[in-house]
Every structure is written in structure tokens, then in C-alpha cells.
C-alpha positions in Angstrom: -1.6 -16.7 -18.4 2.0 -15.4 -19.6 4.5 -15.0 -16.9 7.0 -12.2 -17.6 10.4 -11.8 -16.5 11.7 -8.7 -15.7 14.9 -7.0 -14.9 15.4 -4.5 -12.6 18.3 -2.0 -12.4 18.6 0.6 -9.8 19.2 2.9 -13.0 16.4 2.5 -15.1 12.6 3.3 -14.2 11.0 2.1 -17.2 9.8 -0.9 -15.9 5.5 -1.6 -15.9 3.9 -5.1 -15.4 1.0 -5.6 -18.4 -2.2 -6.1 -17.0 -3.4 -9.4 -16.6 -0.2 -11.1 -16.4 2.1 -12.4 -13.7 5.1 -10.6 -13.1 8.1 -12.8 -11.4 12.0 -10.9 -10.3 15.0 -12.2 -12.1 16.8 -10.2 -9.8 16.1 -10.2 -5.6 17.2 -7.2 -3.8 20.3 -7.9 -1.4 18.8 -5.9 1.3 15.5 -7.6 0.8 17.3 -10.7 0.7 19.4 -10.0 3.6 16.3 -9.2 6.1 14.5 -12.3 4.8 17.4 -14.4 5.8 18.1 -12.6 9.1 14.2 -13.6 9.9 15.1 -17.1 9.0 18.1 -17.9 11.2 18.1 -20.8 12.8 16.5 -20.2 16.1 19.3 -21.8 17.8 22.1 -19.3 16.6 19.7 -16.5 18.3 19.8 -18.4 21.2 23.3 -18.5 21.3 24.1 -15.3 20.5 21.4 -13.7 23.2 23.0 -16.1 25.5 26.7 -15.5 24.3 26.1 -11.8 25.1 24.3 -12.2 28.9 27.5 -14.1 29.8 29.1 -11.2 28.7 27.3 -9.1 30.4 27.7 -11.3 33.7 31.3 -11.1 33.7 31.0 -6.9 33.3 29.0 -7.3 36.2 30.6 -9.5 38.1 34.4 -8.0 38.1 33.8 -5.0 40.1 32.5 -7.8 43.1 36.7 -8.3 42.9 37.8 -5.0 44.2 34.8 -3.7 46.0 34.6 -6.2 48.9 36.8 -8.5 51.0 35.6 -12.0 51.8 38.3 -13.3 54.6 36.7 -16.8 55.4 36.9 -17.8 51.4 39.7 -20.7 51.7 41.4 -19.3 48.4 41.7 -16.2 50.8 43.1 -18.1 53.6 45.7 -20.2 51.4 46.9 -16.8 49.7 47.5 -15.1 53.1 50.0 -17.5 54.3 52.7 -15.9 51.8 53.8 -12.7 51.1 53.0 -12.8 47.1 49.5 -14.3 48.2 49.1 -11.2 50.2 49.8 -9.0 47.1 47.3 -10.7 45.4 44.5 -10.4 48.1 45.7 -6.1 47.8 45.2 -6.3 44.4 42.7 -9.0 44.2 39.9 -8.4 46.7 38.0 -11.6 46.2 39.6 -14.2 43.7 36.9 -16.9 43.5 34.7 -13.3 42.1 37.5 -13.3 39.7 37.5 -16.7 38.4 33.6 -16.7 37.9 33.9 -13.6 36.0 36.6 -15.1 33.3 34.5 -17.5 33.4 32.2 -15.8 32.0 33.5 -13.7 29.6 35.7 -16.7 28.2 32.5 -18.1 27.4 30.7 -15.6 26.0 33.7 -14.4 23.6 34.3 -18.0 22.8 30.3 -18.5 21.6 30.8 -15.2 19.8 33.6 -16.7 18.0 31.8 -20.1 17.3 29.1 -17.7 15.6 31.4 -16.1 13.4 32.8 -19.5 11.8 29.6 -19.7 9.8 29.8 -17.2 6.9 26.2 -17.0 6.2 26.0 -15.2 10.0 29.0 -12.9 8.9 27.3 -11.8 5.8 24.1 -10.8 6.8 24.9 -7.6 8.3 21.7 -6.9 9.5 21.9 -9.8 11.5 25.2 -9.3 12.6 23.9 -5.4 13.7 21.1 -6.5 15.7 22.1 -9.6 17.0 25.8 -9.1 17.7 27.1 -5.7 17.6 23.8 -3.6 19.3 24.1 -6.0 22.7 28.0 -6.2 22.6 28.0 -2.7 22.6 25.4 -1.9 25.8 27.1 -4.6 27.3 30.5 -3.2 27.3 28.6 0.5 28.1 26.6 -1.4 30.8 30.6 -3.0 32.3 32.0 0.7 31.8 29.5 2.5 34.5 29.2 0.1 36.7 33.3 -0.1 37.5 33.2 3.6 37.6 30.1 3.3 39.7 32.0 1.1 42.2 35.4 2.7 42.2 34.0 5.9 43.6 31.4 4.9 45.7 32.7 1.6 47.4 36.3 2.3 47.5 36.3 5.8 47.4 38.2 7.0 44.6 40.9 4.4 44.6 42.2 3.5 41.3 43.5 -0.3 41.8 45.4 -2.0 39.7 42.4 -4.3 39.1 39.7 -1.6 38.4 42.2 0.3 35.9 42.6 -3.1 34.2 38.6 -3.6 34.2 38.5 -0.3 33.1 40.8 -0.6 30.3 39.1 -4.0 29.4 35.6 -2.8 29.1 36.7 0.3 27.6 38.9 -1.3 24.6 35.4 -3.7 24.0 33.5 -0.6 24.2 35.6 1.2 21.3 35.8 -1.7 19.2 32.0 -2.7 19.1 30.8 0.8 18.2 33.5 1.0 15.4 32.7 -2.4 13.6 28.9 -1.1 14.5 29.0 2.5 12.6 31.2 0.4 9.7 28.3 -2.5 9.5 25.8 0.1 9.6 27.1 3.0 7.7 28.9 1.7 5.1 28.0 -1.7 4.4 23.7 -2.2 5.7 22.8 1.6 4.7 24.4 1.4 0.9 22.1 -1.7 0.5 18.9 -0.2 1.9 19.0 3.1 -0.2 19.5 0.9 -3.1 16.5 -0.9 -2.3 14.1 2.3 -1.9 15.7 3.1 -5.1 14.2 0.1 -7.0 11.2 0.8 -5.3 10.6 4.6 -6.4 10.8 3.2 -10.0 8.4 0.7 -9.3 5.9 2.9 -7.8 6.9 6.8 -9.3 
């Protein structure tokens, strides 16, 4: 049985296998080729990145526990009450060891995001990058937004503090970056690629 070769260009629709024979693709699709390597990731970058993103997610959570409610037998407390900065800090600061878990982490999941990035395989698949990166960073950061607003106006009434506008302004800034690099990934780099491929198949099947 002959194998035949065949070329296929987005411009041309004159292409029919003969009957009988085998027909093999010089050319593979970059869309195509893009989904099948998103579904062959290693499982352990999915793992990281799920996980990269619930830290994330813990810190959003967690920072609003830092101006929302006063814990006066922590010993961090105790220490910064003997001094008059340490007492600006607990104003500011409601519950510092709240704080400290919270950078913690964020600083870990930003720093797994980062390590991710490093590999260019994972930064060139754009699909991958939409779904596995971008989509949760995104309802993360929405997910951080509404709950500080949630807890500025229901546990402290309205009050602005310097920490919650600095929440705010964190989760916010996160917030309009993700859906920018999403809408760029999504709209001009991963659509382009898939209305190419429906092209090639309309002259395949028309």
C-alpha cells in the first residue's frame, strides 16, 4: 500500500486522499499540537501549578484575618505593646503572626509560579498557560478582592486601614494584571491558532 504525503496550507482546499491508500501530515497543526502537549504535561507541573495557585488563594484569604480581629494574648502582641512603634504596628496591624502566615503564602505561591515559567515548553503552550495559570490566578485575585471588601465593611465597619487599602491595592493590581495577560493569551495569541485550525479542517471536509 503507497503512503502519500501531503501538504496542507490553510490557503488551498484542493487536497483529497486516493482511495485505498494511507494518507500521513507533513505538516501538524500548532493548535492541534499545542492541545496535545497541554494533555501531556507532566503531571507534576499540574500539581504544582494547582497547588502554586491554592497558596495563593490562602494568602487572599488569610490577610483580611490581619485587620478584622485583635488577638491580645499572641506573644508577638505582647512584645510589640511594650513600645510605642510596636503599638502603631498592632493599630495598623491587627494580628501579625496572621500576617506572616499570609506572606507566607503568597511568597510561595508567586515563587512556584515563577519556577513554572523557567521552562519554555510551559510558556509556549498557551493553552496550557490559559487554563492552568491565568483562569485560577485570575478567580483567585477576584476571590482576595471581595473578601477584603467583605471584611472592611462588615467587621470593621467601614474603616479604610492602612492595611486593608494595601490588601486592596495588592489584590486589585494581581487582579488587573491576570485578566490582561488572559484576554492577550486568549485573544490574540490561542484564538488566531484555533481559527486556523477549523480552517484546515473545512478544506478537508467541504
Amino acid at each position: 500500500m503507497e503512503t502519500v504525503h501531503i501538504h496542507l496550507d490553510t490557503r488551498s482546499c484542493e487536497v483529497s486522499p486516493p482511495d485505498g491508500e494511507v494518507v500521513t501530515y507533513a505538516h501538524e497543526d500548532e493548535y492541534a499540537k499545542m492541545l496535545k502537549d497541554e494533555a501531556g504535561t507532566d503531571l507534576i507541573f499540574n500539581v504544582i501549578a494547582s497547588a502554586a495557585n491554592w497558596a495563593l488563594l490562602a494568602g487572599y484569604l488569610v490577610v483580611p484575618g490581619t485587620f478584622s480581629s485583635l488577638q491580645a494574648s499572641s506573644q508577638v502582641e505582647k512584645t510589640l505593646h511594650a513600645s510605642e512603634a510596636g503599638r502603631r504596628i498592632l493599630h495598623t496591624i491587627q494580628n501579625p503572626p496572621l500576617l506572616v502566615i499570609a506572606c507566607l503564602f503568597l511568597i510561595i505561591g508567586l515563587g512556584a509560579l515563577v519556577w513554572l515559567l523557567r521552562f519554555e515548553k510551559l510558556r509556549r503552550n498557551f493553552s496550557w498557560l490559559i487554563n492552568k495559570i491565568l483562569v485560577p490566578l485570575t478567580l483567585n485575585a477576584t476571590a482576595g478582592l471581595l473578601t477584603t471588601l467583605i471584611s472592611v465593611y462588615t467587621s470593621k465597619g467601614g474603616d479604610w486601614s492602612v492595611m486593608a487599602i494595601t490588601t486592596i491595592a495588592v489584590t486589585g493590581t494581581t487582579l488587573l494584571v491576570s485578566v490582561t495577560f488572559l484576554a492577550v493569551y486568549k485573544f490574540y495569541k490561542l484564538d488566531p491558532l484555533a481559527r486556523k485550525d477549523k480552517g484546515i479542517g473545512r478544506c478537508w471536509y467541504d
